[in-house]
C-alpha positions in Angstrom: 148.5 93.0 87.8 148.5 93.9 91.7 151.1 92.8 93.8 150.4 92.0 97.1 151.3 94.3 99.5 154.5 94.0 101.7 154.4 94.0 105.3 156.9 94.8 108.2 158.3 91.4 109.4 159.6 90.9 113.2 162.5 89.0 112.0 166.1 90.3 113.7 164.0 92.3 115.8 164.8 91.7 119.5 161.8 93.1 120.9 162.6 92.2 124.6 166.4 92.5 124.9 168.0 95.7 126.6 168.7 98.2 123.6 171.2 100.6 123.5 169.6 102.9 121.2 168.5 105.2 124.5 171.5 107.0 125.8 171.8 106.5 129.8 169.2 103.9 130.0 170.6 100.4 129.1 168.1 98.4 130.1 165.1 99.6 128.1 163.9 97.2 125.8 163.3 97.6 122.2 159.5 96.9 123.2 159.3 99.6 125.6 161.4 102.3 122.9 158.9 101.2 120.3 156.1 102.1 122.9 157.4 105.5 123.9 158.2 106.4 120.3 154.7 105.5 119.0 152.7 107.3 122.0 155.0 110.7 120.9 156.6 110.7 124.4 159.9 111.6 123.4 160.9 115.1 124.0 163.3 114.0 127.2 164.8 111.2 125.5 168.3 111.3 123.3 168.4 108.2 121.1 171.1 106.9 119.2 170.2 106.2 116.0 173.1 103.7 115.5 172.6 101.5 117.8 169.1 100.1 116.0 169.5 97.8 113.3 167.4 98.1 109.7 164.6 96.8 111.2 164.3 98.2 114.1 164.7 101.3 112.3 161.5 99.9 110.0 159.3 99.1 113.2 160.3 102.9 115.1 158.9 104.8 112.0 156.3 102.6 110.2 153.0 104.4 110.5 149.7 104.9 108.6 146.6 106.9 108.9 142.9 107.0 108.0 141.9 108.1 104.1 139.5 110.5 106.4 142.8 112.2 108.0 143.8 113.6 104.4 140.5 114.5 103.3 138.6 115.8 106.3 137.6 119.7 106.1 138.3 119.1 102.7 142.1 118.1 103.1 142.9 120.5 105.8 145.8 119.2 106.4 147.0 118.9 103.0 146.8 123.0 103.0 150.4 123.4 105.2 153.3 121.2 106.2 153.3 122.4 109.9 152.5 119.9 112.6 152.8 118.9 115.8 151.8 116.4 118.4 148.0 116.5 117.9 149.3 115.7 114.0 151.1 113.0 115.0 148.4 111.0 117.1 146.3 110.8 114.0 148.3 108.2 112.6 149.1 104.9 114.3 152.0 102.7 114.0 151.4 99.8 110.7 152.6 97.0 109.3 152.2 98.5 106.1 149.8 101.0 104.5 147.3 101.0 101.3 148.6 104.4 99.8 151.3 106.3 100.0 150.1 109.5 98.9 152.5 111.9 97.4 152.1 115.7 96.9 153.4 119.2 96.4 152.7 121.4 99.1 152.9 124.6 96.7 149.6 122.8 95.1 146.3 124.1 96.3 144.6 122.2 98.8 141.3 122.2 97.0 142.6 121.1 93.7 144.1 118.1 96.0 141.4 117.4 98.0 139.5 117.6 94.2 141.9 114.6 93.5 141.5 112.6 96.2 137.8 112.4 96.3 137.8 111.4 92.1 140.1 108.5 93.3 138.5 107.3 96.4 134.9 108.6 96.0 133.3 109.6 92.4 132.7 106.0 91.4 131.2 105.3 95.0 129.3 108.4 94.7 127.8 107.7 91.2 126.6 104.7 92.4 124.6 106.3 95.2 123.4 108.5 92.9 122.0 105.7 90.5 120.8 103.5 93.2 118.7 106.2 95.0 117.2 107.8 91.2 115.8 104.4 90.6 114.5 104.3 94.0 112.8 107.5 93.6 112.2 107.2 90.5 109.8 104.3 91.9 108.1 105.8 94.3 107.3 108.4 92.2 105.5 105.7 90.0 103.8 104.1 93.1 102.6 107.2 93.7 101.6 108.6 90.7 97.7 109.1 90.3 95.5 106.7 87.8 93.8 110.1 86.7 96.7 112.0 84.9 94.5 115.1 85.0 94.4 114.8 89.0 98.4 115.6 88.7 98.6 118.4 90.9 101.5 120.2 92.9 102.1 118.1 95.9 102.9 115.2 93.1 105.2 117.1 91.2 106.9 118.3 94.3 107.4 114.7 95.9 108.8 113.3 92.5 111.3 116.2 92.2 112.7 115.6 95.8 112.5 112.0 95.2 114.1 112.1 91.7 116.1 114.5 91.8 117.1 116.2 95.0 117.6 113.1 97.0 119.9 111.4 94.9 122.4 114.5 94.2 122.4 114.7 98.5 123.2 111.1 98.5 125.7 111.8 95.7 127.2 114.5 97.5 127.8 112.5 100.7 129.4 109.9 99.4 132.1 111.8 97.3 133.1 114.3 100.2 132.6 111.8 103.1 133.2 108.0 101.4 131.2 104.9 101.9 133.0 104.4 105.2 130.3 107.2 107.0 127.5 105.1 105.7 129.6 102.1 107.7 129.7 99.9 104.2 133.0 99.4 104.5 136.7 100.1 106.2 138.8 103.2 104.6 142.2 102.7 103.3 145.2 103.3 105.4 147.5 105.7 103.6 150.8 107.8 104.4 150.4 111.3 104.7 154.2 112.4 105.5 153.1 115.6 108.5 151.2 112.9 110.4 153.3 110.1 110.0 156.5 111.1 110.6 157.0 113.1 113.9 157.8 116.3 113.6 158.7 117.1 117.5 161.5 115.1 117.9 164.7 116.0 115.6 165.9 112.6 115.8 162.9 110.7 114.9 162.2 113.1 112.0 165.2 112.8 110.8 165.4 108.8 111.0 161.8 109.2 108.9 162.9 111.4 106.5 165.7 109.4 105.9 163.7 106.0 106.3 161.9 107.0 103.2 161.9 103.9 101.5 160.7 102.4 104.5 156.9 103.7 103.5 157.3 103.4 100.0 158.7 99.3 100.3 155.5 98.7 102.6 152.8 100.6 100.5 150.6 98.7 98.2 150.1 101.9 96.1 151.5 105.2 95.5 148.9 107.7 94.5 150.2 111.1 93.0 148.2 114.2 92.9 149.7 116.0 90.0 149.8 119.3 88.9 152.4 121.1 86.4 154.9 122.2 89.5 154.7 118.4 90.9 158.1 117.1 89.3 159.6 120.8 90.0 159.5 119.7 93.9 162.5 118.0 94.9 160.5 115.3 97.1 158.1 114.3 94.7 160.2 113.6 92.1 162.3 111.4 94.7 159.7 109.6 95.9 158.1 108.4 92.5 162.0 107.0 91.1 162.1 105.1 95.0 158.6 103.9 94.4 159.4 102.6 91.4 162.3 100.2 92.7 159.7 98.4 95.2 156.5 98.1 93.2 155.5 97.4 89.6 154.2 100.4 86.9 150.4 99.3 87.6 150.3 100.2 91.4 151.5 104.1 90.5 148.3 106.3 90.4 148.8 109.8 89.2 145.8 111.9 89.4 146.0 115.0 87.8 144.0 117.6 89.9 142.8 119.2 87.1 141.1 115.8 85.9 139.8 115.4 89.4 138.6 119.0 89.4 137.1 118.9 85.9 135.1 115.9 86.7 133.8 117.0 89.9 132.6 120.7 89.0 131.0 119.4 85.5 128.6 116.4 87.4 128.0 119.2 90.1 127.4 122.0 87.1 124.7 119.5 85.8 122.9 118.6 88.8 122.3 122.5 88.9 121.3 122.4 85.2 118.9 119.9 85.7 117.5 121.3 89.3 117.6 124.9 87.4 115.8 123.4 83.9 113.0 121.9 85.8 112.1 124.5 87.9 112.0 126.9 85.0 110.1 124.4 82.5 107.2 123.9 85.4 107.0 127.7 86.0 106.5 127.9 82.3 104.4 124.9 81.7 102.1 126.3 84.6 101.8 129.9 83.1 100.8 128.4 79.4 98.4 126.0 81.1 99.8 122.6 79.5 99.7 119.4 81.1 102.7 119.1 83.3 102.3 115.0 82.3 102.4 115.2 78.8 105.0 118.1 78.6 107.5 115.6 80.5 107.1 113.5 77.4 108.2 116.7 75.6 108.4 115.5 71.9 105.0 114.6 71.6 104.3 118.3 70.9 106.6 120.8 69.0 105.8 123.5 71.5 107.0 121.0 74.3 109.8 121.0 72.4 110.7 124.4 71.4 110.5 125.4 75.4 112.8 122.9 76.0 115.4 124.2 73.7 114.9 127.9 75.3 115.2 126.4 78.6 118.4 124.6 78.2 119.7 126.5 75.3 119.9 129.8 77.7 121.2 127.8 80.4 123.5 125.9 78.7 125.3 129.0 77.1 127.7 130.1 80.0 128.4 126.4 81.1 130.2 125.7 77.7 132.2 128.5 78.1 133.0 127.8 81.7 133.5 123.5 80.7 136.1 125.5 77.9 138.4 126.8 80.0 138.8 123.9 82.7 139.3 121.9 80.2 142.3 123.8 78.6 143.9 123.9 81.8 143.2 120.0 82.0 145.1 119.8 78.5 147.4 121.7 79.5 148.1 119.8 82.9 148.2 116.7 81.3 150.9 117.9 78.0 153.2 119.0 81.0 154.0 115.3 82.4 155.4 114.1 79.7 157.7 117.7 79.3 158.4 118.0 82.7 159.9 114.1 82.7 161.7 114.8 79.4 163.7 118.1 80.8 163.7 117.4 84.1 167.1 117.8 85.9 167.5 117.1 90.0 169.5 120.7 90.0 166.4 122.2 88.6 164.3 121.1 91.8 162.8 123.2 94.5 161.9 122.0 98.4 161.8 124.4 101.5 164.8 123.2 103.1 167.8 123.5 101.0 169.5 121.4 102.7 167.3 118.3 101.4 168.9 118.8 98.1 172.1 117.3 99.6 170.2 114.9 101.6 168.8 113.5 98.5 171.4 113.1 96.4 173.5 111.2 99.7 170.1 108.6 98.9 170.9 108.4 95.6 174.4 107.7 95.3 173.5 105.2 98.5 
C-alpha cells in the first residue's frame, strides 16, 4: 500500500518577522534568509543555527533535484562526492521529493547508474521497443510485394531497419534518457545528498547533515542501490533504519546493481544476437540460393532448420558462459543482504570522515 507523500508545512514558520538566526543583522527576515540560502549566497554570512526553530530548520535545507541530475553522463555525479556551487544549483528548494536515493560511494558508478535506469527506465524502454516492432513490423507487411519471388534486397533491408534496428534505438533512448526526453511525462524529484545539501558553507552542511530525517520524513520513497559493501558504509545503513521510522516497508526499493546490471547487458546481449543471427542467416541464405521468404519460415525445410541451429548454436556459445558469471555475482549479491543484516554491527562501519561515526550514534541515542 503507498502512503501519500509528506510535505513541508508553513506552520510556526514566521516567514516575515526579523530573525535572529543571522549574526549582526537583526532585521532580516526569515523570507529573505530562506532566499539567500537557496540561491547559495552565503559565503559572507555567519548564521546561528539556534536561533531557527524545527521548521525553519526544515524549510533552510529541504531540496530536491531532477531524476536527469543523478543519471546524466551516465550518473556522473554519482562517480565522486566532491561538489561545489555549480552542484548545488542543480537542485531547487521542495516541499518534499519522490525518492530519496541512497548509495555507497565506494560502489561503481556504472553498476549504479545500471540501477537506476532498471528502476526508472527498462519497463518504459521495453515498451518502446514493443510499440515501435509492431509498427515496423507493419510496414514491413504494407510493403511487402504480392510476388514473393520479386523479394529482393532493398525489401529485406527496409524490414530489418524497420524491425529490428529501429526499435532497439528507440529502446536504447528510452532506458538511458527516460520518457521525459520524448516530453511524455514529468521526471521524479529525488535527493541526491552532493547536490542537495550545500557543501560551501560549513554551517549549512552541517545543519543538512544533521537535518537528515528532514529528507527522509518528506520522501515518498527510498530507493537503494545495493551492492555487498552497501550496509558496510556507515550512512547507508543509517539512512535505511531512519527511513524506516517515517514510511512503511512497501515504499523501500532496494535494487541490487548486479540485478540492474544483469538485466540490462542480457536484453542488450540479445539485440546483438539477433542483429548478428540475421545478418549471418541472409549472407548464407544468399550464397545457397534459397528463398529468403520461405527460409524466414525456417521449419518448413530441415535445411532451414539445421542453418539456424549453426547460426545461433555458434553464437550462442560464449553468451552462456558470459550470462554464467553475471549471474553468480547476482547470486552472490543477493545472498549477502540477508548476511550483511544478520552480522551487521554499527562499530563494524566505514564512511570517510571518522568523525560521522560519533555524529551518528549522538542521532541515535537522540
Amino acid at each position: 500500500m503507498m502512503c501519500k507523500r509528506r510535505e513541508l508545512a508553513s506552520t510556526g514558520v514566521r516567514w516575515d518577522e526579523p530573525s535572529r538566526a543571522v549574526r549582526g543583522s537583526r532585521q532580516t527576515s526569515f523570507k529573505d534568509l530562506y532566499s539567500v540560502v537557496h540561491h547559495g549566497d552565503t559565503h559572507e554570512l555567519e548564521f546561528d543555527f539556534d536561533a531557527l526553530s524545527d521548521q525553519e530548520k526544515e524549510h533552510l535545507i529541504m531540496r530536491a533535484a531532477p531524476l536527469s541530475v543523478a543519471m546524466k553522463d551516465f550518473s556522473a555525479q554519482l562517480g565522486s562526492s566532491a561538489a561545489g556551487a555549480a552542484e548545488f544549483r542543480l537542485s531547487k528548494p521542495a516541499r518534499a521529493c519522490d525518492d530519496f536515493l541512497s548509495h555507497a560511494w565506494s560502489t561503481d558508478r556504472l553498476n549504479k547508474w545500471c540501477a537506476l535506469a532498471f528502476t526508472y527506465n527498462f519497463t518504459a524502454s521495453l515498451f518502446a521497443w514493443f510499440v515501435t516492432h509492431i509498427a515496423g513490423a507493419c510496414v514491413c507487411y504494407a510493403l511487402a510485394p504480392a510476388d514473393r519471388s520479386t523479394i529482393g534486397f532493398e525489401y529485406r533491408l527496409q524490414c530489418f531497419v524497420t524491425a529490428v534496428i529501429v526499435p532497439i534505438a528507440a529502446q536504447a533512448f528510452v532506458l538511458v534518457y527516460g520518457l521525459p526526453a520524448l516530453s511524455l511525462g514529468s521526471e521524479p524529484s529525488v535527493f541526491l545528498d552532493k547536490v542537495c545539501i550545500n557543501q560551501n558553507h560549513i554551517g549549512l552542511k552541517t545543519l543538512g547533515i544533521n537535518g537528515l530525517e528532514t529528507f527522509l520524513k518528506y520522501s515518498k520513497r527510498m530507493v537503494l542501490l545495493y551492492d555487498v559493501g552497501t550496509y558496510k558504509r556507515l550512512w547507508c545503513a543509517f539512512e535505511s533504519a531512519m527511513f524506516s521510522r517515517y514510511a512503511d516497508v512497501t515504499n523501500f526499493v532496494l535494487v541490487p546493481c548486479s540485478t540492474s546490471r544483469f538485466t540490462i547487458l542480457m536484453t542488450a546481449m540479445s539485440h546483438v544476437l539477433v542483429i548478428t543471427g540475421i545478418l549471418i542467416a541472409v549472407v548464407a541464405v544468399d550464397a545457397r540460393g534459397w528463398d529468403p521468404a520461405e527460409f524466414l519460415r525456417a521449419f518448413e525445410s530441415l535445411d532451414h532448420f539445421i542453418l539456424w541451429g549453426n547460426v545461433l548454436g555458434v553464437i550462442m556459445t560464449p553468451t552462456y558462459f558470459v550470462m554464467a558469471y553475471l549471474l553468480r555475482n547476482r547470486c552472490r549479491e543477493i545472498t549477502s543482504i540477508e548476511r550483511s543484516l544478520q552480522n551487521f554491527r554499527l562499530e563494524d562501519t566505514q564512511c570517510f570522515d571518522p568523525n560521522d561515526h560519533k555524529l551518528v550514534e549522538a542521532r541515535i541515542k537522540e
